[in-house]
LUMLO-290616 format. One line per 10 residues: number of its first residue (from 1); their letters; for each residue z, x, y of N, C-alpha, C. Coordinates in pm, whole numbers. Example, Ala and Ser with C-alpha at 12.3 -4.5 7.8 and 13.67 -1.06 7.14 Angstrom:
% residues 2
1) as) 780 1319 -569 780 1230 -450 780 1320 -330  708 1285 -225 714 1367 -106 787 1290 3;
END
This chain:
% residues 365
1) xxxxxxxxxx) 1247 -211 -2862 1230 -322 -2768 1139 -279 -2653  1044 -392 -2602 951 -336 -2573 1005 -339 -2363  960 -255 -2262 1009 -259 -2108 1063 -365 -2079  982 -466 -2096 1005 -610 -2036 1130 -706 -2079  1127 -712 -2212 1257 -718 -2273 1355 -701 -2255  1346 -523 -2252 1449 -425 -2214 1504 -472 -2029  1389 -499 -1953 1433 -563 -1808 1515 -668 -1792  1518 -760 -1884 1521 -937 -1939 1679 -899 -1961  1703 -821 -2085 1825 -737 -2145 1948 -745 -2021  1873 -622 -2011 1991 -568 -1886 2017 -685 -1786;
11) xxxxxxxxxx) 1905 -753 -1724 1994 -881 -1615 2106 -955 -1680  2065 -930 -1819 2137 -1046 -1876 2308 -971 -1887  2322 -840 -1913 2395 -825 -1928 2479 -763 -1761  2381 -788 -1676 2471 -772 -1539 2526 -857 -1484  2466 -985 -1537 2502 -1144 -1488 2604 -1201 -1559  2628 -1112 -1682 2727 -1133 -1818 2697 -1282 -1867  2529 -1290 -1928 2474 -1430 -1929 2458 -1436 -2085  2487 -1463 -2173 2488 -1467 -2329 2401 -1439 -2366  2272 -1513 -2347 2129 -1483 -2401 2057 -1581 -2291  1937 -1570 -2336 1791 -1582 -2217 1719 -1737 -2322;
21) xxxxxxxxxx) 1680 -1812 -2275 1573 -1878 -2352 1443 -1905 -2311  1323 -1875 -2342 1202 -1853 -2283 1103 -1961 -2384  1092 -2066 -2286 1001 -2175 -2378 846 -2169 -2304  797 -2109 -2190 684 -2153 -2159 615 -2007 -2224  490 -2082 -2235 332 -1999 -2319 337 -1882 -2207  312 -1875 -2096 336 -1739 -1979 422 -1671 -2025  518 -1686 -2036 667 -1607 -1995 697 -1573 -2168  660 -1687 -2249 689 -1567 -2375 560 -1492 -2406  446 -1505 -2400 292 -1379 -2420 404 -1294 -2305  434 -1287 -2189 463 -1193 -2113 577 -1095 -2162;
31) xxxxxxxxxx) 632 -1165 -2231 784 -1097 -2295 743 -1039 -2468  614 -1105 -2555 649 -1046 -2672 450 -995 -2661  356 -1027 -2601 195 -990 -2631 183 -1102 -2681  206 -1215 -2731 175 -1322 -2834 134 -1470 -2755  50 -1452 -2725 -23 -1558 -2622 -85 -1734 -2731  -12 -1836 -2743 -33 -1984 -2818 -26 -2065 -2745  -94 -2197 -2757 -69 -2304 -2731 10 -2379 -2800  114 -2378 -2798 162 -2473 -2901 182 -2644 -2898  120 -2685 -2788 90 -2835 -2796 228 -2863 -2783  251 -3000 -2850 423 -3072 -2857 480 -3007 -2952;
41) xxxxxxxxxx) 456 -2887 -2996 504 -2834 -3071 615 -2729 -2981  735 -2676 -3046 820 -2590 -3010 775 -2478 -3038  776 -2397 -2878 788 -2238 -2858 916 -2181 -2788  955 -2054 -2831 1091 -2021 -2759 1092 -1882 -2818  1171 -1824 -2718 1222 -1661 -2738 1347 -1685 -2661  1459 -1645 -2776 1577 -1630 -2769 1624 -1466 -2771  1684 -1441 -2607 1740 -1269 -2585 1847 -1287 -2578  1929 -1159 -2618 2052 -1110 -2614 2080 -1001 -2539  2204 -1041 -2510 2291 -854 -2471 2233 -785 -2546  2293 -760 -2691 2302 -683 -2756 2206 -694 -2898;
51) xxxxxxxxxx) 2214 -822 -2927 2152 -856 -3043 1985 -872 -3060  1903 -888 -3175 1797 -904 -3207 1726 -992 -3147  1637 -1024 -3048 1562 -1111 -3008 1497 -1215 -3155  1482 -1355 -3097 1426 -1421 -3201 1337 -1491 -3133  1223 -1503 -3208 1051 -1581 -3154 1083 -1659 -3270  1079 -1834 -3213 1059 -1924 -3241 940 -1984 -3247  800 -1981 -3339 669 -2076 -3306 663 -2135 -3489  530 -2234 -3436 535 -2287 -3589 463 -2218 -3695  475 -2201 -3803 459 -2172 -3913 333 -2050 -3923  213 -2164 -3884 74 -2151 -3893 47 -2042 -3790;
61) xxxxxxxxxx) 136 -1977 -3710 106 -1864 -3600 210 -1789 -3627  278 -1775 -3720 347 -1637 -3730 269 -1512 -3774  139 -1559 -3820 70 -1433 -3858 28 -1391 -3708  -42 -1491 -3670 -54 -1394 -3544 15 -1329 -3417  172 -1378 -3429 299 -1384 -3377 298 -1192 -3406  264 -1174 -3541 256 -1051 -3596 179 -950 -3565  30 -974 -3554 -128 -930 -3511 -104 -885 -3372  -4 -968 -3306 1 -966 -3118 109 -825 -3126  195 -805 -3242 260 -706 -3228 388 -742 -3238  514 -832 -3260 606 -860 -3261 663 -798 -3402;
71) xxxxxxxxxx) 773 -738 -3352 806 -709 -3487 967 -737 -3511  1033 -813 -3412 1167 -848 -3417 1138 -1002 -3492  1266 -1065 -3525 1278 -1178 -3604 1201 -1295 -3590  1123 -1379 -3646 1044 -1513 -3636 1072 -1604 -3727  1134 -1744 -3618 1171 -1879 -3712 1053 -1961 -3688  983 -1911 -3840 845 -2032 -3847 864 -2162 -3895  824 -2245 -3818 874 -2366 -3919 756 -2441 -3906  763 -2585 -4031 627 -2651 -4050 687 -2789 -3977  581 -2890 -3982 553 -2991 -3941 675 -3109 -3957  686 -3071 -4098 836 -3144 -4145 981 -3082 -4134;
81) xxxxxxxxxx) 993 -2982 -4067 1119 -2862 -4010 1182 -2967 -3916  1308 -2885 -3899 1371 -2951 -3782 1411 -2807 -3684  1335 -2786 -3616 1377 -2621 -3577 1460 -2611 -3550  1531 -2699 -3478 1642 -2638 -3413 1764 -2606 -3496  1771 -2632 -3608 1859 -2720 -3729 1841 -2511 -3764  1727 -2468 -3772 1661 -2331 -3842 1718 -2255 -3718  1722 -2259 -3600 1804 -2199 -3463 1962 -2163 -3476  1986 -2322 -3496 2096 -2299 -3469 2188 -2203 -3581  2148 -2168 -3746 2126 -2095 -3858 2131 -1951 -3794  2027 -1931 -3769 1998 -1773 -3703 2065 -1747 -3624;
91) xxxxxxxxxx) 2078 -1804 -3508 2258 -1797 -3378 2366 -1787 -3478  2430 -1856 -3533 2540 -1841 -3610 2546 -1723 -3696  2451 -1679 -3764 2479 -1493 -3837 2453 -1407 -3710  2443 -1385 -3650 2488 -1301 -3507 2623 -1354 -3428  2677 -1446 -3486 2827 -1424 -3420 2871 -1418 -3259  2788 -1485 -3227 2818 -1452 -3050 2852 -1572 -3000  2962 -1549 -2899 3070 -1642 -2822 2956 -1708 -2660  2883 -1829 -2695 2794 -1833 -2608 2852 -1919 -2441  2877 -1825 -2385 2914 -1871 -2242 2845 -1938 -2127  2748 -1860 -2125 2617 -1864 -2047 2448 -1884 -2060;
101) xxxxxxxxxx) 2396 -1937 -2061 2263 -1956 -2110 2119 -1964 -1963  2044 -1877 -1971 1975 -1883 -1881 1831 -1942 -1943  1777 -2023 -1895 1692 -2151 -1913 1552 -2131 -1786  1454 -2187 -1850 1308 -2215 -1735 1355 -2394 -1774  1464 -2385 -1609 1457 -2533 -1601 1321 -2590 -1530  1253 -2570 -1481 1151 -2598 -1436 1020 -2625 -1547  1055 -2591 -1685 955 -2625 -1774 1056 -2666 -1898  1152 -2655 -1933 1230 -2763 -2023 1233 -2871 -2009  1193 -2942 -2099 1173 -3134 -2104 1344 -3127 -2152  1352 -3286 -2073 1490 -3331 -2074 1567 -3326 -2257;
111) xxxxxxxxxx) 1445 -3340 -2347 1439 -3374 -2462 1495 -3246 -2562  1455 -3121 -2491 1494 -3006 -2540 1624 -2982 -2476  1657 -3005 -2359 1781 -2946 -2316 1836 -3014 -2353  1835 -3124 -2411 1971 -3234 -2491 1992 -3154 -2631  1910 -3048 -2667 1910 -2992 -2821 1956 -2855 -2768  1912 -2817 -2688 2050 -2687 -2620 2126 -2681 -2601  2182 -2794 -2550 2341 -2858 -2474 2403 -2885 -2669  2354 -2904 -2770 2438 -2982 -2878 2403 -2834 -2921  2353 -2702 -2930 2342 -2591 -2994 2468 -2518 -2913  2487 -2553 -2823 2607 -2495 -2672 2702 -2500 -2631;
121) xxxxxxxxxx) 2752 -2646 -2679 2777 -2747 -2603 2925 -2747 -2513  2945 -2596 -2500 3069 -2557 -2414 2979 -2436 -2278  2838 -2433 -2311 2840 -2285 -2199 2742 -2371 -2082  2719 -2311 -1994 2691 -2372 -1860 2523 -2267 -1829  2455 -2306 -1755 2304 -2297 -1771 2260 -2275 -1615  2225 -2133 -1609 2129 -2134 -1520 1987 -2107 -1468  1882 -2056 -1415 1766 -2080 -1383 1761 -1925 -1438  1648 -1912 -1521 1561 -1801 -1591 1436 -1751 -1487  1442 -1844 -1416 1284 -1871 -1345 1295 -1751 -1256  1370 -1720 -1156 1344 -1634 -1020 1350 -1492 -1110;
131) xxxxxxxxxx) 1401 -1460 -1187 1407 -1354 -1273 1286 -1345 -1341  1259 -1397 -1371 1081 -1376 -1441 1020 -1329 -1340  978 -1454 -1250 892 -1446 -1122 875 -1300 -1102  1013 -1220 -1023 1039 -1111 -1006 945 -957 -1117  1000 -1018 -1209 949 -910 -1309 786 -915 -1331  719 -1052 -1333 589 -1059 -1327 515 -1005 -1209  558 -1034 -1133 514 -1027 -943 423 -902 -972  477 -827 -1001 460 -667 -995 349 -621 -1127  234 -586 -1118 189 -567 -1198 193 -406 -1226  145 -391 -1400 139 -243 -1380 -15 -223 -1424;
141) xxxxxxxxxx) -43 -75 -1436 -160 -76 -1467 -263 -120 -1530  -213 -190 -1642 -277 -247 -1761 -316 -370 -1678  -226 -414 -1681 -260 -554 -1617 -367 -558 -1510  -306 -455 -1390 -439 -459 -1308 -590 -419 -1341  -581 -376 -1461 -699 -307 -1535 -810 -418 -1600  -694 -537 -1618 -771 -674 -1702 -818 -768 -1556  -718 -757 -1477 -745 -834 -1342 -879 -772 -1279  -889 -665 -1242 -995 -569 -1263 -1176 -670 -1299  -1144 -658 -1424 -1277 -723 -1544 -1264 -839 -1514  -1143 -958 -1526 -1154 -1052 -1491 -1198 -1068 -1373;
151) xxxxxxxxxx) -1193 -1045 -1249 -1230 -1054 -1113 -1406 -1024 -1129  -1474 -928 -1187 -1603 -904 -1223 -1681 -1000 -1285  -1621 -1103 -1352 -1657 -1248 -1448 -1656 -1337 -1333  -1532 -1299 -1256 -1588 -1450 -1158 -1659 -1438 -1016  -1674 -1269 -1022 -1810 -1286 -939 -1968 -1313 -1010  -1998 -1282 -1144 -2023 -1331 -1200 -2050 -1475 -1216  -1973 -1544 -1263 -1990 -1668 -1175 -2054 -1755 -1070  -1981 -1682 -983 -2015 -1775 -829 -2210 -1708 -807  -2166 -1561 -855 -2354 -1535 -878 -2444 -1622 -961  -2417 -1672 -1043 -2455 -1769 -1151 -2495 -1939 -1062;
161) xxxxxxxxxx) -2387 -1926 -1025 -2395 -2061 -973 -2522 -2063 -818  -2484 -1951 -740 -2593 -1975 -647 -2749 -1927 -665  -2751 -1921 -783 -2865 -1899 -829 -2966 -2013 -887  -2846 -2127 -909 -2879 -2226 -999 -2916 -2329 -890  -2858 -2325 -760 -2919 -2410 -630 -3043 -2467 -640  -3075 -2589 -634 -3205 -2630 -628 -3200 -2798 -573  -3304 -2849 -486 -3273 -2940 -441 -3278 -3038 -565  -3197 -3182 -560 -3219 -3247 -634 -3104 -3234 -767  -3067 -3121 -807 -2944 -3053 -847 -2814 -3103 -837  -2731 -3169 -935 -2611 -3224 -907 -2499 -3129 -935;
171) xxxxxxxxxx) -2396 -3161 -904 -2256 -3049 -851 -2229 -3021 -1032  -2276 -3129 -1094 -2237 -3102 -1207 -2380 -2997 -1304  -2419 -3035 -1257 -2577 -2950 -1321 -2520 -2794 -1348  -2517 -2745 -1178 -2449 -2630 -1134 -2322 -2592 -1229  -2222 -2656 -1210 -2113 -2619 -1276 -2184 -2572 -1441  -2242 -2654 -1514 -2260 -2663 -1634 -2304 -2501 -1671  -2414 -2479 -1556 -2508 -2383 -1596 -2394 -2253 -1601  -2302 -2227 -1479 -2200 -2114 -1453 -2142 -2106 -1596  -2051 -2218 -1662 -1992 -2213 -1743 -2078 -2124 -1919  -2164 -2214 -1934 -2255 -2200 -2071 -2324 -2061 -2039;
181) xxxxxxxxxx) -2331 -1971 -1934 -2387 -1865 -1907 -2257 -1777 -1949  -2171 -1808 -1872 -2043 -1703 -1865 -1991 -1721 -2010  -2014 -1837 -2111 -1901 -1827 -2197 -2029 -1713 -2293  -2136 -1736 -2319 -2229 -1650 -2356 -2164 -1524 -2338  -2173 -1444 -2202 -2087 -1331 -2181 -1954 -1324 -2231  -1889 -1415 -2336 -1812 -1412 -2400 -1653 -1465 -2331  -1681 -1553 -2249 -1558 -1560 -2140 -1536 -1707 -2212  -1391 -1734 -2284 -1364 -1857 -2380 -1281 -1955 -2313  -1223 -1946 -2196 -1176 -2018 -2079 -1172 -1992 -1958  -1189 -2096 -1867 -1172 -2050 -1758 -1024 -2049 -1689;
191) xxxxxxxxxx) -999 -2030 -1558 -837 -2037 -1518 -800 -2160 -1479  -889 -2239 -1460 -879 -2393 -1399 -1027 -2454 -1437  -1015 -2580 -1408 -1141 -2677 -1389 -1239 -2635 -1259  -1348 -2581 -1307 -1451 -2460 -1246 -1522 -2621 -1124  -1521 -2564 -1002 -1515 -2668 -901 -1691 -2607 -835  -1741 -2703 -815 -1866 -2652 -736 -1901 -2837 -655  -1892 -2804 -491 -1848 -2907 -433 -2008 -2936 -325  -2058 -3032 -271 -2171 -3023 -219 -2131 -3129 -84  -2204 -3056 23 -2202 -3191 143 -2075 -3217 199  -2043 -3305 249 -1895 -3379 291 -1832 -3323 193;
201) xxxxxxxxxx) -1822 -3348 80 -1756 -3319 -39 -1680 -3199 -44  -1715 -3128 40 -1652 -2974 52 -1510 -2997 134  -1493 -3080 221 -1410 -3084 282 -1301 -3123 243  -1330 -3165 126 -1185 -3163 50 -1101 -3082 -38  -1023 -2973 -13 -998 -2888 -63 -977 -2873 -238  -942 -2947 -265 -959 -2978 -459 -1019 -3097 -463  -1188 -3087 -374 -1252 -3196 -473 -1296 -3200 -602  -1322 -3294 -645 -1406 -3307 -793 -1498 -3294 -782  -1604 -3231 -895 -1727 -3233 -917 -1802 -3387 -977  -1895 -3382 -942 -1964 -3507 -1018 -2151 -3490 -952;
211) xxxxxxxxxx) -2160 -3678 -943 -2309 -3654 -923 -2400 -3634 -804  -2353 -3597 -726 -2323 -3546 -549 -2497 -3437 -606  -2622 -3464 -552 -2692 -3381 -527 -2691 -3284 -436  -2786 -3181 -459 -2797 -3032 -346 -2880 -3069 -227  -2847 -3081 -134 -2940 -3142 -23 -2950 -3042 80  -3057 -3008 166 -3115 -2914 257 -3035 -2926 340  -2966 -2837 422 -2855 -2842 532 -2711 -2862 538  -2679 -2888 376 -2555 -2888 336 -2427 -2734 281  -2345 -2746 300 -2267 -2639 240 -2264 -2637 85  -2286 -2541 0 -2201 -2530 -179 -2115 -2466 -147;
221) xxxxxxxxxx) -1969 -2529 -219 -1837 -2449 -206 -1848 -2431 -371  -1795 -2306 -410 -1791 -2266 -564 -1630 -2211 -565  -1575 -2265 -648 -1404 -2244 -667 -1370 -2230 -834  -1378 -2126 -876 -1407 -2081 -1009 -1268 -1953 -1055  -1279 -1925 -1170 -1232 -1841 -1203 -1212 -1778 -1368  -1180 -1686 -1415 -1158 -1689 -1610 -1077 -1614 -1639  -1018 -1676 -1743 -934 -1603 -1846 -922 -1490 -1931  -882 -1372 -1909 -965 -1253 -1983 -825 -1154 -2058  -779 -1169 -2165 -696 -1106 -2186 -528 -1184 -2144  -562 -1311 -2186 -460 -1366 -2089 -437 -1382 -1940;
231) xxxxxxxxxx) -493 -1327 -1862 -486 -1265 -1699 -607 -1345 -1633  -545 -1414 -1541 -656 -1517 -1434 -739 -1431 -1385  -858 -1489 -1266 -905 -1460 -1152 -915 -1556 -1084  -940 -1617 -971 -1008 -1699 -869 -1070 -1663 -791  -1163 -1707 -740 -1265 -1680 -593 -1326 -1779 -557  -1411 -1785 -470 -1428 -1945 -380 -1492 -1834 -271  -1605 -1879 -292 -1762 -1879 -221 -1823 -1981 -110  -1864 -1987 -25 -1928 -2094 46 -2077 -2080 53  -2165 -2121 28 -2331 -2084 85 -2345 -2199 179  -2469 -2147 266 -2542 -2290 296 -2652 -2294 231;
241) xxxxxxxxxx) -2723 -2419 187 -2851 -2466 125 -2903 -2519 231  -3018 -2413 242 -3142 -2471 395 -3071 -2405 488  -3128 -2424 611 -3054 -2406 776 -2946 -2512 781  -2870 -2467 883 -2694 -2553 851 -2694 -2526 1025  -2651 -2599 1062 -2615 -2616 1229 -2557 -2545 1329  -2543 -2528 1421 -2430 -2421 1444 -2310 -2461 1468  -2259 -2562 1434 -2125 -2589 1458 -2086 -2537 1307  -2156 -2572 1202 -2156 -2552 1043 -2107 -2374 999  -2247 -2302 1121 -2180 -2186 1151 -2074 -2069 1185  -2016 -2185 1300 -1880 -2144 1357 -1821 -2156 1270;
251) xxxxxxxxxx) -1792 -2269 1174 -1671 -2278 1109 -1674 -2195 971  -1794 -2177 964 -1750 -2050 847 -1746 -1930 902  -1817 -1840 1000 -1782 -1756 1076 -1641 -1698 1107  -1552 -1855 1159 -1422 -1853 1200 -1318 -1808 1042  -1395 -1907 971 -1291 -1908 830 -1314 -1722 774  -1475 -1690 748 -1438 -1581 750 -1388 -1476 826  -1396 -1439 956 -1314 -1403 1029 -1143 -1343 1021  -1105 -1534 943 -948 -1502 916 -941 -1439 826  -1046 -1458 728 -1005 -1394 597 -1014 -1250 591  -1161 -1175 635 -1126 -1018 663 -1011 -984 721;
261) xxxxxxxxxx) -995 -1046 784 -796 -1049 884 -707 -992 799  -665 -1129 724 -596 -1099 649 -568 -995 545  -676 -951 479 -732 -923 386 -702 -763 475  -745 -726 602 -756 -584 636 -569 -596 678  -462 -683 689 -340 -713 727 -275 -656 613  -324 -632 491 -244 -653 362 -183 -521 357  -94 -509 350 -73 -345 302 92 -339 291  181 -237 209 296 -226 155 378 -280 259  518 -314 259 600 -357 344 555 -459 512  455 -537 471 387 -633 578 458 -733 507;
271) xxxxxxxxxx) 552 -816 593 571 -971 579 496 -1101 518  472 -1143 411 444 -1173 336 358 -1308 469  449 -1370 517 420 -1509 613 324 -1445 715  364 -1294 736 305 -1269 903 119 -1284 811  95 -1255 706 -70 -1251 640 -99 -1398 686  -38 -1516 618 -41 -1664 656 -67 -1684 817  -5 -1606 897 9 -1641 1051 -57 -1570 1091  -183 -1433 1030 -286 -1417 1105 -391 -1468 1073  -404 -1526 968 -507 -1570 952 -532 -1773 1013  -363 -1744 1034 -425 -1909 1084 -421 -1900 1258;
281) xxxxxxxxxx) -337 -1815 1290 -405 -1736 1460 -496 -1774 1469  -567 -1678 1395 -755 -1698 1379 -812 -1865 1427  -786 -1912 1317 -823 -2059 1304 -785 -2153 1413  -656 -2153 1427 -624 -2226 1549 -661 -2186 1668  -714 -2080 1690 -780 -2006 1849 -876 -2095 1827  -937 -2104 1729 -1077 -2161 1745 -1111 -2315 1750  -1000 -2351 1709 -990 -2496 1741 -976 -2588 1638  -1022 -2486 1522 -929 -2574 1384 -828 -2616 1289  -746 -2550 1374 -574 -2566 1332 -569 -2665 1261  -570 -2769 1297 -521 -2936 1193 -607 -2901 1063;
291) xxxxxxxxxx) -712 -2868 1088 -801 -2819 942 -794 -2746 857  -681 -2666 851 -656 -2558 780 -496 -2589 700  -508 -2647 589 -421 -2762 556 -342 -2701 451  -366 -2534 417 -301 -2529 276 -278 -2376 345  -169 -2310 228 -121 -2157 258 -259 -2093 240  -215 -1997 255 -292 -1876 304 -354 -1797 120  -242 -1821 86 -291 -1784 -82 -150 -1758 -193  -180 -1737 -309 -100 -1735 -423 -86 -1639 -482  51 -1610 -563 6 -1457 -664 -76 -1493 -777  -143 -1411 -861 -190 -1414 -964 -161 -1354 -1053;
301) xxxxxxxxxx) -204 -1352 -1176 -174 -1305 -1281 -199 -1369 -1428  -64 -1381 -1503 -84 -1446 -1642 -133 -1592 -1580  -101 -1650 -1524 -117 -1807 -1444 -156 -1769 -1270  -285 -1860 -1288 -386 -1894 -1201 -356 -1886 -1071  -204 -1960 -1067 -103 -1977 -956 58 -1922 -973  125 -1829 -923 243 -1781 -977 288 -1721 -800  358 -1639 -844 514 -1613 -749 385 -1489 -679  424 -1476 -595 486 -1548 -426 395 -1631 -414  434 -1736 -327 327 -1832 -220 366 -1726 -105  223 -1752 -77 145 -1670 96 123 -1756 177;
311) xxxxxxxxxx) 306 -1816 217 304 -1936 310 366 -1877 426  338 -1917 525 399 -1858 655 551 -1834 703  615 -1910 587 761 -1879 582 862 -1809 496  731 -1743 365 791 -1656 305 829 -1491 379  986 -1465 401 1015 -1327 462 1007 -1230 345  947 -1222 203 905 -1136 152 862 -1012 175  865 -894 171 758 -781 188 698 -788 61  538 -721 88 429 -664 37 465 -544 -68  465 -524 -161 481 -416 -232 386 -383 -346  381 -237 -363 259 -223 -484 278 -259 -598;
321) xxxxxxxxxx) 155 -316 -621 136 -401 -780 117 -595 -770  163 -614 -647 161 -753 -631 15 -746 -643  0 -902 -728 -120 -929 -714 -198 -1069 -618  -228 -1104 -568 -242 -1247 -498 -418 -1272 -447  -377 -1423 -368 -524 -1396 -311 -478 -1479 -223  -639 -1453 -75 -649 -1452 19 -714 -1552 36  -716 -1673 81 -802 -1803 93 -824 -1897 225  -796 -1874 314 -796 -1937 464 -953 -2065 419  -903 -2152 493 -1038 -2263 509 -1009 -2351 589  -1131 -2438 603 -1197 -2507 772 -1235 -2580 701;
331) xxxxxxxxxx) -1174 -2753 684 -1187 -2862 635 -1240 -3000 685  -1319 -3010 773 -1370 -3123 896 -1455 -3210 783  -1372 -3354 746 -1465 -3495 689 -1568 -3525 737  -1615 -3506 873 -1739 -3535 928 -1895 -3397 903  -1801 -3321 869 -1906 -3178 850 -1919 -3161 746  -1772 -3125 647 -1754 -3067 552 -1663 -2925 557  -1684 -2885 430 -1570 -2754 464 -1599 -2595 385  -1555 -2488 434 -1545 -2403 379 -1420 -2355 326  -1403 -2263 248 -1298 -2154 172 -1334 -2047 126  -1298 -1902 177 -1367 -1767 104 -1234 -1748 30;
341) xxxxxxxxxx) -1246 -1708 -39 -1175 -1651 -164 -1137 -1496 -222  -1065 -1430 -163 -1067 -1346 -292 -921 -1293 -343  -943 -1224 -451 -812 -1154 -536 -788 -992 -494  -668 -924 -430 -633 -861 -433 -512 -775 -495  -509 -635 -507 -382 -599 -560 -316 -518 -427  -200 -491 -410 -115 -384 -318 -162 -280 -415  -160 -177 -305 -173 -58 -364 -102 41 -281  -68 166 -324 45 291 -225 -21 266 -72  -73 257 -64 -124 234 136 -189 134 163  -217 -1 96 -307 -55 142 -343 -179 41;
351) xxxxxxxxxx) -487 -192 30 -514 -322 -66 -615 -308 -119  -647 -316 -257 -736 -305 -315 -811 -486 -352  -923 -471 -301 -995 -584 -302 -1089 -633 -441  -1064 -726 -544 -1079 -726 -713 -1216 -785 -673  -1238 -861 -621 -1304 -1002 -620 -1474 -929 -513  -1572 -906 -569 -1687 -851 -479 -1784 -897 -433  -1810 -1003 -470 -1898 -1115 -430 -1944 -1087 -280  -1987 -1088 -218 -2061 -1116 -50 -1987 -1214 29  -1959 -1173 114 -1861 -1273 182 -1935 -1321 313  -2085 -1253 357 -2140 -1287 473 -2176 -1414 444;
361) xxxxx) -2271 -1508 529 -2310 -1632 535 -2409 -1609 449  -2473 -1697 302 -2581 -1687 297 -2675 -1835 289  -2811 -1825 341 -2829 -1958 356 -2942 -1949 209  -2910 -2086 105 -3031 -2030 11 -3120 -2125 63  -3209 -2071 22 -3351 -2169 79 -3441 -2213 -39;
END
């Protein structure tokens, strides 16, 4: 059984919780290497105290259920199966008195837990979720090794993209070119819908792309990231195109400002909120407090967005291996807006910075 498992195991048997059920695509690649989409189709990893773990996917991916490395039990079933009918089969020759069941209620459809509750229908159910979180949070080497390469793709990227600047140029032009370049370099998804924002348009922190031209004196915000081994990146770039004003100035000045802040704040046993509250110090000295509308940043990892939020009220400490990022921004509808971006890991003293891109102002011309 492989660490993670073996981690999964033991809670289970300190909590005296029967077995574990793991239905989301994250959390089982994280628990067996075996990374699927399985659409409306059923995925699940069923743990025990004591007994044999069982990987539940359909039919047509047990070979690669295999390839990923699994070598404990797999209920493949086809199109016309009734899995659970094949579940509840495999539970019953292991013989176990099920009391307790720990669940990702936060990603079980009501539809499945009505087929857990009739596989159960005497044991009582609690949250799988903060226990994962926990165990993911923390990366180990490997992982930071892919975060690493991934972080190099999406500077990559945002290099791609400000290269592609040209007046006349729509938000979508840009995007197109980043993408069809990077997948060339062999990159087959990205971590999200690859954002490249122009003008006013910036000021909205998850705007959409569309047909918004590149115009002389405007900001490009680039909010990108890829998939590499399973393992995200994000980063988020600002340029100006042409000369940009000096109020345009200040506010990226200020935004970056917070962000070296933060970013030089990071280090083992620092309060997770106090990073959030220097970097919005920053911001609100300067007069853009109301503008600065979102946390401070997210962990990363298998998913784009994961455990901890870097919100000003998490009393968390900092510890090595967390992975997250650093994002402070200055959002004004009448100007427009910035966001610098990057991905870091904790490390024994300090913070290692993934994400290398240039963080000074640059104006393209």
């Amino acid at each position: 059984m492989n660490q993670r498992l073996s981690q999964l195991t033991n809670w289970l048997k300190e909590n005296e919780i029967s077995c574990g059920f793991i239905t989301s695509t994250p959390n089982v690649f994280y628990l067996t290497n075996f990374y699927t989409e399985p659409h409306e189709r059923l995925l699940g990893l069923f743990v025990f105290q004591n007994e044999e773990p069982i990987l539940i996917c359909p039919s047509m991916e047990v070979a690669q259920a295999r390839a990923a490395g699994w070598q404990n039990e797999i209920i493949g079933f086809s199109d016309t199966d009734n899995p659970w009918e094949l579940i509840q089969k495999a539970i019953a020759k292991r013989n176990i008195n099920v009391t307790k069941v720990a669940l990702e209620k936060e990603h079980l459809t009501v539809e499945r837990y009505e087929q857990i509750t009739k596989l159960f229908p005497t044991a009582s159910f609690i949250s799988a979720e903060e226990k994962l979180h926990l165990l993911r949070m923390v990366k180990d080497e490997k992982e930071a090794a892919i975060l690493r390469e991934a972080a190099k793709l999406a500077d990559l990227g945002v290099e791609i993209g400000v290269n592609a600047i040209s007046e006349g140029k729509t938000e979508l032009d840009v995007l197109a070119t980043i993408e069809f370049e990077l997948k060339r370099k062999g990159v087959r998804q990205m971590s999200f819908d690859t954002m490249v924002l122009t003008g006013l348009k910036t000021a909205a922190p998850h705007g959409t792309p569309g047909l918004a031209k590149m115009t002389k004196g405007d900001f490009v915000l680039f909010d990108l990231g890829v998939v590499l081994d399973g393992y995200c990146s994000d980063i988020t770039r600002t340029v100006a195109f042409g000369d940009i004003s000096d109020k345009q100035k200040e506010i990226y000045n200020t935004v970056l400002k917070a962000q070296l802040a933060a970013v030089e704040a990071s280090k083992p046993g620092v309060i997770i909120g106090d990073l959030d509250k220097t970097a919005r110090t920053i911001i609100a000295s300067a007069g853009y407090g109301e503008y600065f509308t979102h946390r401070l940043g997210h962990g990363l990892g298998i998913d784009v967005h994961e455990f901890p939020s870097l919100n000003e009220t998490n009393q968390m400490l900092l510890q090595p291996g967390m992975a997250y990022t650093i994002e402070p921004g200055i959002y004004v509808p009448e100007i427009g807006g910035v966001r610098i971006e990057d991905d870091l890991i904790i490390t024994a003293d300090g913070a290692e910075v993934l994400t290398k891109y240039p963080k000074e102002l640059q104006i393209i011309k």
